[in-house]
C-alpha positions, 0 to 999 in steps of 0.5 A: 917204574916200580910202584909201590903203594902205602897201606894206609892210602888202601885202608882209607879207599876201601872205609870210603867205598864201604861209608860212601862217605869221606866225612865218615870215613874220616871219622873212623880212621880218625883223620881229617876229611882233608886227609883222607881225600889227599890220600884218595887223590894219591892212591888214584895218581899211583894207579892211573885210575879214577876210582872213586865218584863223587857227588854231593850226596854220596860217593859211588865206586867207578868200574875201576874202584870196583875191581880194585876194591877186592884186591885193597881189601886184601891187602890191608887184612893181610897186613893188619894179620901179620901185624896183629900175629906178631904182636899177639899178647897171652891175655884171656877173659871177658871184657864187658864194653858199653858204647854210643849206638853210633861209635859201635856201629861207625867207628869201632868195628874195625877197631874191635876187630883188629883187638879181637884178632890180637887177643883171640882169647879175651871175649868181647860182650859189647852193649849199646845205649845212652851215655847216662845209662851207660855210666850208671850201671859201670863196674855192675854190669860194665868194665869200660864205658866209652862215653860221649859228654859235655866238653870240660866234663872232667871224668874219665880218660878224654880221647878225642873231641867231637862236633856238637851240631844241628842238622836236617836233610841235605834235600831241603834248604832249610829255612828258621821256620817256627815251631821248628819240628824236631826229632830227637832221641827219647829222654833222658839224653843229653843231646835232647837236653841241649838241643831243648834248652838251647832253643828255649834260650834262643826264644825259639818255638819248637815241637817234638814230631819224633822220638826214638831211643835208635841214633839211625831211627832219629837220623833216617826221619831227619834225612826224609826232610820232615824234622831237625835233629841234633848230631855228631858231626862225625858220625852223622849219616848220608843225607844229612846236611850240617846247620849252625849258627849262620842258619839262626840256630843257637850254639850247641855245648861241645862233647868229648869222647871219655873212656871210663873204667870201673872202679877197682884194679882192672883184670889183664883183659880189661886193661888190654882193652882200655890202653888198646882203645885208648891208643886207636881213638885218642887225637894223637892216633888222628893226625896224618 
């Protein structure tokens, strides 16, 4: 009987094999962690083969998924080509992007990717740091600002919502211990912010073991299970386990991710980029 394979099912295997993580691979295709794994468990009863192996700390490719893993590859770039070519648009020029360390290196690769394969005239300067710093320099030295703020912030284009939440090693089982021991990005930053204020709040005794201005820095200290950190859930790292409220911890604000252009009328090339980031990481564009 004839099989044939959906592309998406391909797409979602070949970001788990490369994340090692559905909660991440999920976030980057923007699809719920139920999703990705409905559509795992499809691709695995299409071709009769366990290809992913999973675990509660990572996931790892069986022999089958990595002989498969090249082939998925393919096929999905070759789709995203016949797609991008077709679809190609005659803009030219320089879009100067600022983004979260995290969304740059998680979620908009592929994204960035599939723009730059589509607009191959417009040149893509990408910088990364903090959302506060970020929207200060807007329209000086940045077109778009793809920013994380509090829920309800009322500024920019809201594209999707995000899990504000506490988090340690997935190695240790935490326990309130006071002073609780934190790692967290240098000031000024919003999730410091939260982060102090919510314990002080609390009543809760806290002691900064370490800072840095690097998302991966402050995470990878976290998941040596010296310290307690602040993230988002989408975008946490492997080896990081999800605390909240149940654990004693108090409630963390919600965030939102905004796009935020400079003020003034936007070039071709900005405004391809803006509706093309729009339509990829809006909530719309999530649901299966």
């Amino acid at each position: 009987m004839l099989r044939n394979i959906d592309v998406d099912l391909l797409r979602s295997f070949v970001t788990v094999a490369e994340l090692r993580s559905f909660t991440r691979a999920a976030t980057a295709l923007f699809r719920s962690q139920s999703t990705v794994s409905t559509q795992i468990r499809r691709l695995e009863e299409l071709v009769g083969q366990t290809l992913l192996q999973r675990s509660p700390h990572e996931v790892l490719l069986t022999r089958a998924g990595e002989q498969f893993l090249g082939y998925a590859r393919r096929i999905v770039a070759l789709h995203d080509e016949a797609l991008d070519v077709i679809n190609a648009q005659s803009v030219s020029g320089r879009v100067r992007l600022a983004v979260m360390d995290d969304y740059a290196t998680i979620v908009l690769p592929e994204t960035l990717a599939r723009f730059a394969r589509s607009h191959p005239d417009v040149e893509l300067e990408v910088t990364t740091g903090f959302t506060r710093d970020l929207l200060n320099s807007l329209g000086e030295e940045f077109d778009l600002v793809l920013a994380t703020q509090k829920a309800g912030n009322g500024r920019g284009e809201v594209l999707r919502k995000e899990q504000t939440a506490w988090a340690c090693s997935d190695r240790i089982a935490f326990s309130l211990e006071e002073p609780l021991q934190l790692a967290l990005l240098k000031a000024p930053n919003m999730f410091r912010e939260w982060a102090l204020e919510a314990l002080n709040e609390a009543g809760l005794r806290w002691r900064i073991l370490f800072s840095s201005s690097s998302i991966g820095a402050v995470e990878a200290m976290v998941a040596s299970g010296v310290a307690l950190t602040v993230v988002k859930a989408g975008t946490a790292r492997p080896g990081l386990q999800l605390l909240g409220a149940e654990h004693g911890l108090p409630v963390l604000p919600a965030s939102e991710i905004a796009l935020h252009l400079a003020p003034g009328r936007a070039s071709a090339a900005v405004a391809a980029l803006s509706t093309f980031l729009a339509e990829a990481l809006s909530e719309a564009a999530s649901l299966p």
